[in-house]
C-alpha positions in Angstrom: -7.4 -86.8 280.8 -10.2 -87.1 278.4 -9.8 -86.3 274.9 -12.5 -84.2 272.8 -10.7 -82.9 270.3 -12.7 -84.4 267.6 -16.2 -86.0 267.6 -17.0 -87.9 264.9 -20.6 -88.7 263.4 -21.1 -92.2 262.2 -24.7 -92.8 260.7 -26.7 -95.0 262.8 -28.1 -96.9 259.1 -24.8 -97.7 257.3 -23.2 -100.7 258.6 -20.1 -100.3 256.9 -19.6 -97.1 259.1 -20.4 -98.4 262.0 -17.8 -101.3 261.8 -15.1 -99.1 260.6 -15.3 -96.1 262.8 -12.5 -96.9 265.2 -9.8 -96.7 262.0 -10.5 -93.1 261.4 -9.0 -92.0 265.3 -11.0 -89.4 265.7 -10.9 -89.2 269.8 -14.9 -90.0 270.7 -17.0 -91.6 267.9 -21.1 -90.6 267.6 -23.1 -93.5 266.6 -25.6 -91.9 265.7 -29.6 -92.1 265.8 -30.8 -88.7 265.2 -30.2 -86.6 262.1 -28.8 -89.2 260.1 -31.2 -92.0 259.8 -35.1 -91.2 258.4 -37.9 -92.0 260.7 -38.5 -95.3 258.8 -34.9 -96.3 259.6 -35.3 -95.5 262.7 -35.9 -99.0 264.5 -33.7 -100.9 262.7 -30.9 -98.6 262.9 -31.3 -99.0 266.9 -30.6 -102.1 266.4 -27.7 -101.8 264.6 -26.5 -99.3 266.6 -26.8 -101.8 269.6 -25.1 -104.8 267.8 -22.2 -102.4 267.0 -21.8 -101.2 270.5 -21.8 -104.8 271.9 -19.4 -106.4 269.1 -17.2 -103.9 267.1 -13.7 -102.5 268.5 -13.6 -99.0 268.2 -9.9 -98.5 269.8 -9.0 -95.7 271.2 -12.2 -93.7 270.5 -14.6 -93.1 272.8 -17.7 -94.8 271.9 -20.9 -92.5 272.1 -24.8 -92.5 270.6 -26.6 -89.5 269.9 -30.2 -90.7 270.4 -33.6 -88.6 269.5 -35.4 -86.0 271.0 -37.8 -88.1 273.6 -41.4 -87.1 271.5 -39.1 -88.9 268.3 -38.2 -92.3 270.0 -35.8 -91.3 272.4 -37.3 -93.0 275.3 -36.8 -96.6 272.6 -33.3 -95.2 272.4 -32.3 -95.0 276.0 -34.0 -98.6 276.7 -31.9 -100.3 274.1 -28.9 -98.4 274.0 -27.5 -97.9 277.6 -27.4 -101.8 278.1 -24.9 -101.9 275.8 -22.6 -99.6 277.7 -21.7 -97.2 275.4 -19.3 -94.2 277.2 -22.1 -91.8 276.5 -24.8 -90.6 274.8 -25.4 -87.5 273.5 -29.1 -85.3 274.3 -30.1 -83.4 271.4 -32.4 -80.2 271.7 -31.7 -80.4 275.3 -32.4 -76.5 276.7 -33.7 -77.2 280.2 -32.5 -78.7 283.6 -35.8 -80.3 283.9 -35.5 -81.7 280.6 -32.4 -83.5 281.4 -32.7 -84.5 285.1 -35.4 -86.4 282.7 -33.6 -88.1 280.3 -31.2 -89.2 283.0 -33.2 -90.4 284.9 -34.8 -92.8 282.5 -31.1 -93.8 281.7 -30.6 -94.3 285.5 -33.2 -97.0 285.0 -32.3 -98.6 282.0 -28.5 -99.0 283.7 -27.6 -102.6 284.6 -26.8 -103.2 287.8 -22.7 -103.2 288.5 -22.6 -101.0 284.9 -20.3 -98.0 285.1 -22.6 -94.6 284.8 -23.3 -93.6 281.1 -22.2 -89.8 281.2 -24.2 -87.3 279.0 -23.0 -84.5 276.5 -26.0 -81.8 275.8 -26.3 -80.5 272.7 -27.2 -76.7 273.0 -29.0 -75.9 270.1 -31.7 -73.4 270.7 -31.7 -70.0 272.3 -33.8 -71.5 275.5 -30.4 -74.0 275.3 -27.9 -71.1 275.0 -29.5 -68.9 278.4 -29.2 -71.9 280.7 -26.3 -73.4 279.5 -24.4 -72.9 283.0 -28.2 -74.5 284.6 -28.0 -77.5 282.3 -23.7 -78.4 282.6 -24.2 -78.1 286.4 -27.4 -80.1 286.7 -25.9 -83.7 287.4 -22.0 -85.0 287.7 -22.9 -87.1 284.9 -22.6 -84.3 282.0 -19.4 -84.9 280.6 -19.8 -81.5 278.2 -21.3 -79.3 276.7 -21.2 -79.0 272.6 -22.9 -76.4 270.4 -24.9 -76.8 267.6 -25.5 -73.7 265.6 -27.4 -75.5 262.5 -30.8 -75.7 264.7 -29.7 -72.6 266.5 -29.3 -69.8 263.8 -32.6 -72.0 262.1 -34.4 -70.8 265.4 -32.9 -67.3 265.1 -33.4 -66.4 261.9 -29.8 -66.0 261.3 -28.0 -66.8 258.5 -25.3 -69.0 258.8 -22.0 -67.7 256.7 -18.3 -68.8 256.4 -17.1 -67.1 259.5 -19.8 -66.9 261.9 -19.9 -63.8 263.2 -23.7 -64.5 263.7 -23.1 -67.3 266.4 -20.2 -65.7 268.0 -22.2 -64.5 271.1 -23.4 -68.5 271.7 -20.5 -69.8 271.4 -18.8 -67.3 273.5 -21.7 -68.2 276.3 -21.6 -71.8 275.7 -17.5 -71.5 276.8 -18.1 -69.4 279.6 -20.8 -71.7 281.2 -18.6 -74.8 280.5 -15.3 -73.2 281.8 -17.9 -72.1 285.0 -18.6 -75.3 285.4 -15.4 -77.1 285.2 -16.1 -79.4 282.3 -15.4 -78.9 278.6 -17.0 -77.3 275.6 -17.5 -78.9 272.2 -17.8 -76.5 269.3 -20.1 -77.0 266.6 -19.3 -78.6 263.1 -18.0 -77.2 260.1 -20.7 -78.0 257.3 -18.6 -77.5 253.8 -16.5 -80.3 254.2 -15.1 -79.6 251.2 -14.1 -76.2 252.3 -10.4 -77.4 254.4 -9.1 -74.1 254.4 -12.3 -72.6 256.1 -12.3 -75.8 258.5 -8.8 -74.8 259.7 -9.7 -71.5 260.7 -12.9 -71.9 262.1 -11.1 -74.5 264.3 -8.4 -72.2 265.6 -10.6 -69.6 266.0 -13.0 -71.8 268.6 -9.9 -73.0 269.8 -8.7 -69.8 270.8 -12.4 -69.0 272.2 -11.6 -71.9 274.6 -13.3 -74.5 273.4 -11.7 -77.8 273.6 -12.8 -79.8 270.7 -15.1 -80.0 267.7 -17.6 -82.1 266.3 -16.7 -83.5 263.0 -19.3 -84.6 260.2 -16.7 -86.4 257.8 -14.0 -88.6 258.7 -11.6 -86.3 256.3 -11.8 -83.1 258.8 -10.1 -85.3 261.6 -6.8 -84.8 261.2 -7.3 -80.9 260.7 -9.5 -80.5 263.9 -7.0 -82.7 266.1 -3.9 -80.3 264.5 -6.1 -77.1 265.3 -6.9 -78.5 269.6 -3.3 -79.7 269.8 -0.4 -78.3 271.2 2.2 -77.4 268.6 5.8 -77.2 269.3 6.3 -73.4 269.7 3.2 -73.9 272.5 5.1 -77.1 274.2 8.2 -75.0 274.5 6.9 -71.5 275.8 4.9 -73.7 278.6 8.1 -75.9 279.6 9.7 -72.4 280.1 7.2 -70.9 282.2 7.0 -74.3 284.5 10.9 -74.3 284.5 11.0 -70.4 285.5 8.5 -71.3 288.2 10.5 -73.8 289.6 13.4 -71.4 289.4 11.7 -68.5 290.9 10.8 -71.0 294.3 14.1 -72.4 295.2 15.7 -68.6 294.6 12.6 -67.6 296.7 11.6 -65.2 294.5 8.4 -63.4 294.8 8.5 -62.1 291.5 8.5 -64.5 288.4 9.2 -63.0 285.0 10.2 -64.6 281.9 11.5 -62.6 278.7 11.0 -59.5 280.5 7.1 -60.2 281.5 5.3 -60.8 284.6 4.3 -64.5 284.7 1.1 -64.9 287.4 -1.3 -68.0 287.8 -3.6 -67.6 284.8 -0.1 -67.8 282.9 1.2 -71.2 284.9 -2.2 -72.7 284.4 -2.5 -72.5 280.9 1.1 -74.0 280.6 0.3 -76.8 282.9 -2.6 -77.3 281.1 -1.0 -77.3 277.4 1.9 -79.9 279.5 -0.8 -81.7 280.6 -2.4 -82.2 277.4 0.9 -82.6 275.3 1.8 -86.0 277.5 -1.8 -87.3 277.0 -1.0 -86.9 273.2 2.8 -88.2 273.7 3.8 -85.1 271.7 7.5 -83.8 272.3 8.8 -81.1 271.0 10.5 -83.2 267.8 7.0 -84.7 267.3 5.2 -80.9 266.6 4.7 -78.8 264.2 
């Protein structure tokens, strides 16, 4: 299993980011290209970005590069980055199949030959983005998820962003379904005020209980809140053991009928168990280990 609990921006300019990013375990790290570094920086941070990819050991995390729309360098990006191998990268602005069949192919080129397929993440992050989100997570097996950014989105709206977020609700409740359609994952978007912990905890359960399965993550400090708010807590590990153990029951009793606590337990039920199960051993959580 793949974790995307938490997706951590690293700036593509600061070197002293870029070789420390695997000590702050967030699960996938974002080296990146776009929004961080000027467009004067832009060259040399490529090749920092590069070096980093090629020589720094980022442990667990998954090791990604957000590169630049293609009219902004992103073509430069693609060329020097995908040699390096990095897990994926991740398309900003991307909001239309076209538009990534594209990019990917350019990274289909730029792959050495033997080098395991760089996946993709698409950022949605206009309305275009948000009405073809099922189009763009089906359009190749190499998207590895969606993920929502509601910065450029509500810009393009004329929303106004606010606390809670009423005013993107309807995106991200699209941007779930079309992932969950799909069969791959959904990345919410970040939390801006990261000063603002108790407002990062509930905007993280809440996307959490919208179904997405992780979070991008603009400061190393909101790590350990997002990976609390996408894992399974003890109460969660136990109710799930209960309905997998009362589903084991109900077949050799040859039960038609499986009930636990005096409720009807169907598949939508056993799946989300299996699923938190599933998720708790990735994370080698027991029950003593939860909170």
């Amino acid at each position: 299993m793949d974790l995307l609990r938490t997706l951590l921006f690293l700036p593509g300019n600061n070197p002293g980011m870029l070789q420390n990013g695997g000590v702050f375990g967030a699960d996938v790290v974002i080296l990146d290209l776009e929004d961080a570094v000027s467009p004067q920086e832009k060259d040399a941070a490529r090749r920092l970005v590069s070096h980093a990819l090629r020589t720094v050991n980022y442990g667990n995390s998954s090791k990604t590069v957000r590169i630049n729309p293609r009219d902004c360098g992103g073509d430069l990006d693609i060329a020097a980055i995908v040699p390096c191998e990095p897990d994926a990268l991740i398309l900003p602005k991307i909001d239309s199949v076209k538009m990534l069949r594209d990019i990917i192919a350019l990274i289909e080129r730029a792959e050495r030959q033997g080098q395991k397929p760089v996946r993709v993440i698409p950022l949605l992050e206009t309305p275009l983005s948000v009405i073809y989100a099922y189009d763009i997570a089906t359009a190749s097996p190499r998207v590895w998820a969606i993920s929502f950014g509601a910065e450029d989105y509500t810009a393009a709206l004329g929303a106004v962003r606010s606390r809670t977020g009423e005013e993107i609700l309807s995106a991200r409740t699209t941007i779930v379904n079309a992932a969950a359609a799909a069969g791959i994952d959904s990345i919410d978007t970040p939390f801006t005020d990261t000063q603002d912990e108790s407002g990062l905890e509930l905007d993280s359960l809440f996307a959490r209980r919208l179904g997405f399965k992780g979070k991008l993550a603009i400061n190393p400090r909101q790590i350990d809140i997002i990976h609390q708010a996408f894992s399974p807590t003890s109460a969660d590990i136990h109710w799930a053991r209960r309905v997998v153990d009362a589903l084991e029951q109900a077949k050799k009793q040859g039960a038609g009928v499986i009930a636990l606590d005096g409720k009807m337990i169907d598949a939508p039920i056993v799946l989300r168990a299996e699923r938190t199960l599933a998720l708790a051993a990735c994370l080698n959580l027991s029950l003593e280990e939860t909170v």
